[in-house]
N, C-alpha and C positions, 0 to 999 in steps of 0.2 A: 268615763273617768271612774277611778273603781274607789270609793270611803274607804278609809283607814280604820279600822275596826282595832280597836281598846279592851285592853282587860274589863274595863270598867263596864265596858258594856254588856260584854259575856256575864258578867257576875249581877248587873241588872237583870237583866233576860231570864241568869238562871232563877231570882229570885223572884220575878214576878211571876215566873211558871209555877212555880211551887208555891205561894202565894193562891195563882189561877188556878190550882191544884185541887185547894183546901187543904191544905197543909199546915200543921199551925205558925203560929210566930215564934213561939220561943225555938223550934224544932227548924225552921230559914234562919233565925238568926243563930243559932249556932251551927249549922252548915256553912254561913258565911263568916265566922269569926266576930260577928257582930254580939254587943251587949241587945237584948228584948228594945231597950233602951232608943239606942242607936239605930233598929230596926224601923219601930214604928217613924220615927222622925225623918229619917231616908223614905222610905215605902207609906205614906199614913195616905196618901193619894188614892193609893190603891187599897187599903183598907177596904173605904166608902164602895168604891166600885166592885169589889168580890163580895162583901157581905152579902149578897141573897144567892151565894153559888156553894153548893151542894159542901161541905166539913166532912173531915176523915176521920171515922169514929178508930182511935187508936187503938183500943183493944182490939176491933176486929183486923186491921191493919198486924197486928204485933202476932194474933191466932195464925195469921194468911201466911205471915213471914215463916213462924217457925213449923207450918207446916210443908213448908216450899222445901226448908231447909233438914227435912227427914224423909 
C-alpha cells in the first residue's frame, strides 16, 4: 500500500533539511512564507536537536555564491 504524500509534508522535509543544513531560521522561514515567529513554533523541536550541528557562516556562503556566479 503506497502513503499518500501531502504538501505538507514536502514542505516539512524541505524545512528540516535546511534547518539539518545550518541554515538559519530567519533565512527557512522565509523560504517557506513563514513569519521567524511561526518558524520556531512549527520547527522549535528541532531546534534542540541541530544545535550542536556545524552553522553556515553567511558571509562565506554569500563570497562562495557570487563567486560561483562570475
Amino acid at each position: 500500500m503506497c502513503r499518500r504524500r501531502h504538501n505538507y509534508n514536502l514542505r516539512h522535509s524541505f524545512a528540516s533539511l535546511l534547518l539539518a543544513d545550518g541554515r538559519q531560521p530567519l533565512y527557512v522561514a522565509e523560504q517557506l512564507g513563514h513569519s521567524p515567529a511561526v518558524l520556531h513554533d512549527t520547527y522549535a523541536h528541532l531546534f534542540a536537536e541541530y544545535a550542536d550541528r556545524r552553522q553556515v557562516d553567511p558571509e562565506h556562503e554569500i563570497d562562495r555564491a557570487r563567486e560561483q556566479a562570475s
